[in-house]
NUFI-253258 format. One record per residue (C-alpha): residue number from 0; residue in three letters; chain; x, y, z. Coordinates in Angstrom, 3 decimals, always signed. Layout:
N
<site><pos>NUM</pos><code>ALA</code><unit>A</unit><x>X</x><y>Y</y><z>Z</z></site>
...
// end
This chain:
106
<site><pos>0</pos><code>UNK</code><unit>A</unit><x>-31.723</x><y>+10.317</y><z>+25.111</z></site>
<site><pos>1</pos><code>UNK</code><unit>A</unit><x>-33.849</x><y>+13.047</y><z>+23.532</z></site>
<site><pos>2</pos><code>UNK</code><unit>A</unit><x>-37.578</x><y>+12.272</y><z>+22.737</z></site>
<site><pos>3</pos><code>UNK</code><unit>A</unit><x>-40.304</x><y>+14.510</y><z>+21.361</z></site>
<site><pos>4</pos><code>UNK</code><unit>A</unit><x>-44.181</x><y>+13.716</y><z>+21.553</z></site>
<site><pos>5</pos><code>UNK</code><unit>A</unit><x>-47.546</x><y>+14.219</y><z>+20.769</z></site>
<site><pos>6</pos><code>UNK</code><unit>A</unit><x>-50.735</x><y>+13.665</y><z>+23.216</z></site>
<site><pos>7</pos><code>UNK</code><unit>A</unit><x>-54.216</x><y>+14.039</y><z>+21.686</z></site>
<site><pos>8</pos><code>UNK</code><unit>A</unit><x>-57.354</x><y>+12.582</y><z>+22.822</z></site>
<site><pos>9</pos><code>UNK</code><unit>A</unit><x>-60.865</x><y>+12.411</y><z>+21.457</z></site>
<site><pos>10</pos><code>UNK</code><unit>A</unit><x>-62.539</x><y>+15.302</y><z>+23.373</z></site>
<site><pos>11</pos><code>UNK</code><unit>A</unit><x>-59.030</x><y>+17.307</y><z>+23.473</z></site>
<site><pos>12</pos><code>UNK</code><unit>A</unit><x>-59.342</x><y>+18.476</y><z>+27.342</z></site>
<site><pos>13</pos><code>UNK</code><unit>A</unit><x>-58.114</x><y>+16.336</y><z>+30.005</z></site>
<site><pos>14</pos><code>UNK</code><unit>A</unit><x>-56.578</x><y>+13.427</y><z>+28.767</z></site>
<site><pos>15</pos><code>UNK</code><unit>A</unit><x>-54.115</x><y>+14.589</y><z>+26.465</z></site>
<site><pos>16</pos><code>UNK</code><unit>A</unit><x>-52.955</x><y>+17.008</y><z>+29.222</z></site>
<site><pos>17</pos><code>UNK</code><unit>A</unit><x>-52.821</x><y>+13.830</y><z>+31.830</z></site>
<site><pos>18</pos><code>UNK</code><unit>A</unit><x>-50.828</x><y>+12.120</y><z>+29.103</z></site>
<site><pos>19</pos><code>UNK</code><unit>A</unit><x>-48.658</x><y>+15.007</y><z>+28.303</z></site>
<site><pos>20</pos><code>UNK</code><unit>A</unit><x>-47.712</x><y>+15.526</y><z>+32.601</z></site>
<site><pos>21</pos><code>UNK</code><unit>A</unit><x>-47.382</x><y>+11.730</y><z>+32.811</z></site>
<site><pos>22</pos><code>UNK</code><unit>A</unit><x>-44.882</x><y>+11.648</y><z>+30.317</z></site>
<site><pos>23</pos><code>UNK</code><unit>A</unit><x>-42.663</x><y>+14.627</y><z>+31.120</z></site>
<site><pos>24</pos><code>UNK</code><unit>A</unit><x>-42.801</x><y>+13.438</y><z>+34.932</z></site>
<site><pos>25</pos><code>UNK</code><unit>A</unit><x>-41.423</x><y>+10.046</y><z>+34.211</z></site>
<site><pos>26</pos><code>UNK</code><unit>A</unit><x>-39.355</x><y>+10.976</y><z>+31.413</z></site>
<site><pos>27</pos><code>UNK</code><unit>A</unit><x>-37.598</x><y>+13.295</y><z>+33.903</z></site>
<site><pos>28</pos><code>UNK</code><unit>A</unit><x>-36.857</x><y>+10.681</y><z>+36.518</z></site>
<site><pos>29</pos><code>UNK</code><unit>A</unit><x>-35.323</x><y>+8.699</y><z>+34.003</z></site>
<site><pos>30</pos><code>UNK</code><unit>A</unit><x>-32.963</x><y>+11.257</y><z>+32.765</z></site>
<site><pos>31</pos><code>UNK</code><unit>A</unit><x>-34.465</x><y>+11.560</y><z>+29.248</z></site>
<site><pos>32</pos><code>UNK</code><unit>A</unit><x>-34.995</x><y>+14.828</y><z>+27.421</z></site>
<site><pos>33</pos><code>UNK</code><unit>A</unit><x>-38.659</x><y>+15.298</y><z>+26.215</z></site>
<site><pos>34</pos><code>UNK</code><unit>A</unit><x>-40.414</x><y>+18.015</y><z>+24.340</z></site>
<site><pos>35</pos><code>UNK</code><unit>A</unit><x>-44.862</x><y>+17.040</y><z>+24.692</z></site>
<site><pos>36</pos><code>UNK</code><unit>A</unit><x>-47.065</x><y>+18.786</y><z>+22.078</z></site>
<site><pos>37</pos><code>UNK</code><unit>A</unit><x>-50.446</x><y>+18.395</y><z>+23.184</z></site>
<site><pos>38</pos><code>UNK</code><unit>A</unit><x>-52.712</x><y>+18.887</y><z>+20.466</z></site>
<site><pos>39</pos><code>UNK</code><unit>A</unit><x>-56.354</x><y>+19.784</y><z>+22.795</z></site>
<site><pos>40</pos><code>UNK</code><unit>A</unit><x>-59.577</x><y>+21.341</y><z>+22.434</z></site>
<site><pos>41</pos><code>UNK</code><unit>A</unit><x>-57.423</x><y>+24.768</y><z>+22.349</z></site>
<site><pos>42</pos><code>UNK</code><unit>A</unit><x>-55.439</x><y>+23.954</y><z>+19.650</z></site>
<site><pos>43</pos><code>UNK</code><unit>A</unit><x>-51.645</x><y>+23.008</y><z>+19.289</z></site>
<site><pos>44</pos><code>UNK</code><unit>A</unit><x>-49.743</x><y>+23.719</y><z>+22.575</z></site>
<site><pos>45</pos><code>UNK</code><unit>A</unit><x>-45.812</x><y>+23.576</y><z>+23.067</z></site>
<site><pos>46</pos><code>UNK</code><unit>A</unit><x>-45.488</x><y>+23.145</y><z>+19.078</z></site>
<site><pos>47</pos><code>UNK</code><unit>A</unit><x>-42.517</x><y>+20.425</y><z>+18.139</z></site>
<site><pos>48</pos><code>UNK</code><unit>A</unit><x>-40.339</x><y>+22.345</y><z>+15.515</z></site>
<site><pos>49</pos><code>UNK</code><unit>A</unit><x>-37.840</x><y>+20.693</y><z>+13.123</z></site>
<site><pos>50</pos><code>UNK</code><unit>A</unit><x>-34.594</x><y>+21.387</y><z>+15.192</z></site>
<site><pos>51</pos><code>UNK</code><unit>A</unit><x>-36.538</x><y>+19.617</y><z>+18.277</z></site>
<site><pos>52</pos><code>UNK</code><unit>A</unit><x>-37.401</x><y>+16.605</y><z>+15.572</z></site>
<site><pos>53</pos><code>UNK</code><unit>A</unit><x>-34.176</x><y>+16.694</y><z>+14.434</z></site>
<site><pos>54</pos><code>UNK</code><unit>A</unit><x>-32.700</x><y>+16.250</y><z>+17.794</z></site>
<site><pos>55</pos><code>UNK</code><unit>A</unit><x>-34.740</x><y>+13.603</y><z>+19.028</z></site>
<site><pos>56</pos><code>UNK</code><unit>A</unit><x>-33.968</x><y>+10.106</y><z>+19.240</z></site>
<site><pos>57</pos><code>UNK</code><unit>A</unit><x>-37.622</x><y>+8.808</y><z>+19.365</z></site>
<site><pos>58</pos><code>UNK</code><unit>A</unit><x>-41.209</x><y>+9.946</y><z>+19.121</z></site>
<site><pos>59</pos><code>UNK</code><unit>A</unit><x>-44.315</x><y>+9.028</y><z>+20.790</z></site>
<site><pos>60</pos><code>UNK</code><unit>A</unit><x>-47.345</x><y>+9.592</y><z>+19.381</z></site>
<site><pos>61</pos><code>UNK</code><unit>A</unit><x>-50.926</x><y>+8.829</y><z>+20.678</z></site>
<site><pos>62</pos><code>UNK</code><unit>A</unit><x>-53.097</x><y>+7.007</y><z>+17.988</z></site>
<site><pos>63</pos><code>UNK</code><unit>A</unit><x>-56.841</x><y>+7.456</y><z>+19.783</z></site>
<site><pos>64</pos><code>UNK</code><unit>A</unit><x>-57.115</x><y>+10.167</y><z>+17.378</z></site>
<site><pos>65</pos><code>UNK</code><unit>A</unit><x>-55.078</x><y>+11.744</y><z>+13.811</z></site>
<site><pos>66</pos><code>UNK</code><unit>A</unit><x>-52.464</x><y>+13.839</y><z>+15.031</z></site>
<site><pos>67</pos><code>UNK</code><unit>A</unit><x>-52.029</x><y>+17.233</y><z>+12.645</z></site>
<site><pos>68</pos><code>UNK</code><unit>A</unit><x>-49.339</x><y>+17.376</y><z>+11.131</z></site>
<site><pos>69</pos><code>UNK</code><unit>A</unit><x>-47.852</x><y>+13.796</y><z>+11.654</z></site>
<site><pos>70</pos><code>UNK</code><unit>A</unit><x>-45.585</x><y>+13.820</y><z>+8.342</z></site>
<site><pos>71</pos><code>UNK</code><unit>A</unit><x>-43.243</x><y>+15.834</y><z>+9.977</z></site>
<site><pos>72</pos><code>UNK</code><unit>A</unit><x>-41.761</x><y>+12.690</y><z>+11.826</z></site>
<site><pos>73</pos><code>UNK</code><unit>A</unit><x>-41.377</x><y>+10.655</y><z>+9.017</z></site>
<site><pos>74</pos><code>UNK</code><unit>A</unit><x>-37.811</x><y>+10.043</y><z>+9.288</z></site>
<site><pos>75</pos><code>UNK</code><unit>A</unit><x>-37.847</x><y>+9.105</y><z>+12.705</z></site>
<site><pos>76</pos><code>UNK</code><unit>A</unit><x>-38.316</x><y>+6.076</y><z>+14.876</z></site>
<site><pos>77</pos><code>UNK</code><unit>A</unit><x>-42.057</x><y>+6.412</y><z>+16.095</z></site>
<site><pos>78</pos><code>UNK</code><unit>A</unit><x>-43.914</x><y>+4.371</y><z>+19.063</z></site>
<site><pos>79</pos><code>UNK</code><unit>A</unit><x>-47.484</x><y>+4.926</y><z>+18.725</z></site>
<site><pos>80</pos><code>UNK</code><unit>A</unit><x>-49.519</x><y>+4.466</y><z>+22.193</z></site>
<site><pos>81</pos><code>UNK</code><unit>A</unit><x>-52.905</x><y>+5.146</y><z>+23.518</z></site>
<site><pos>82</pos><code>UNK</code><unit>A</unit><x>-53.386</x><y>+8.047</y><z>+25.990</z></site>
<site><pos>83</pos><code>UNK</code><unit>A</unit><x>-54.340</x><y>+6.040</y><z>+28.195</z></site>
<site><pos>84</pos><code>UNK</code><unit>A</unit><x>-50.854</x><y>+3.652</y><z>+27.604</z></site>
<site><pos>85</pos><code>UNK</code><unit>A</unit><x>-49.027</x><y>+7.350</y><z>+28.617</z></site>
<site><pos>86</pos><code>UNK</code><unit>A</unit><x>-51.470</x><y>+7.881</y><z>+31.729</z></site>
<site><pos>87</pos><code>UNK</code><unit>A</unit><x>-51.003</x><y>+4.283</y><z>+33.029</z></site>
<site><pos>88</pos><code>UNK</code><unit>A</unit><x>-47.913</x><y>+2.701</y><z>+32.056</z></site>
<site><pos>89</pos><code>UNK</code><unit>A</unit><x>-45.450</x><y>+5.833</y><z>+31.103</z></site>
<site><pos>90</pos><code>UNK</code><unit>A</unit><x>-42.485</x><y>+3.748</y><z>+32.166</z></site>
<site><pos>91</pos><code>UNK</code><unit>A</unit><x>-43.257</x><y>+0.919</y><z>+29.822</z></site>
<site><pos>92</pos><code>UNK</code><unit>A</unit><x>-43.390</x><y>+3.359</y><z>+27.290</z></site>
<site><pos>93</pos><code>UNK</code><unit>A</unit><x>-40.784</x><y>+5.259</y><z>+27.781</z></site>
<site><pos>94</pos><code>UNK</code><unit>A</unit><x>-39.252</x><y>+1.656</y><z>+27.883</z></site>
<site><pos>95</pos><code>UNK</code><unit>A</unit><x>-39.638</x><y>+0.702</y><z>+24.846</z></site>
<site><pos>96</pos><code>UNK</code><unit>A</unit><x>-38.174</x><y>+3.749</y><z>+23.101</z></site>
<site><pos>97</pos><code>UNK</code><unit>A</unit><x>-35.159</x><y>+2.650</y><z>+25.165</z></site>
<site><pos>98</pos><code>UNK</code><unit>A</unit><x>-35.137</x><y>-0.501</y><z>+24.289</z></site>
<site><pos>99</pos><code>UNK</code><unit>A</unit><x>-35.360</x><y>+0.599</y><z>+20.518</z></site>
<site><pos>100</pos><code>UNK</code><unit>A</unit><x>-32.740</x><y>+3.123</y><z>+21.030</z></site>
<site><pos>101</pos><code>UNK</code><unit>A</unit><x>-30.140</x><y>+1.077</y><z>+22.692</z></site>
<site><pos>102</pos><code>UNK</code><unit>A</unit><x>-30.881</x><y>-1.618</y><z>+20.070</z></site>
<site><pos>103</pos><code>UNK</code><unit>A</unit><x>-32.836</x><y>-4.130</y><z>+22.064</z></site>
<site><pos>104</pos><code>UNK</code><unit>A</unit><x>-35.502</x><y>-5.751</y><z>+20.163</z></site>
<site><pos>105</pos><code>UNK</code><unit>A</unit><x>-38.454</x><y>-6.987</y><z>+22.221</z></site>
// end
């Protein structure tokens, strides 16, 4: 499974970068692919291009605050999550896109 996402938080400095570790650390124990854009106080980090989009199975995105750019992933199954969902709870998360992916509605 490939999944791409997006972290952003209201003050752009620690959260979305707790978010955006969170995620790639669980992510990796479970064997999934993930590309994180953080979108922070210093602008767009680790940008998401098309091929990545293209690739991906899934996206997260965090809805505490408009993510730039968002119409990108149009095409594309997205879970929308709270940083804080991604800091917590990354494996119900990451869960859920599984669930989607492997066709099991919840």
């Amino acid at each position: 499974m490939n999944i791409v996402a997006v972290t952003a938080c209201l003050t752009g400095i620690a959260h979305t970068y707790l978010a955006a570790e969170s995620l790639e650390r669980h992510a990796k124990a479970k064997g999934i692919k993930i590309k994180v854009e953080t979108q922070g106080a210093i602008g767009i980090e680790n940008k998401i291009t098309l091929e990545d989009i293209k690739k991906a199975d899934a996206v997260i995105l965090t809805n505490n605050i408009e993510i730039e750019d968002v119409e990108r992933f149009e095409e594309k199954y997205i879970l929308k999550v709270s940083v804080k969902d991604l800091v917590r709870n990354p494996d119900e998360v990451l869960q859920k896109v599984q669930d989607y992916v492997n066709g099991i509605s919840s």
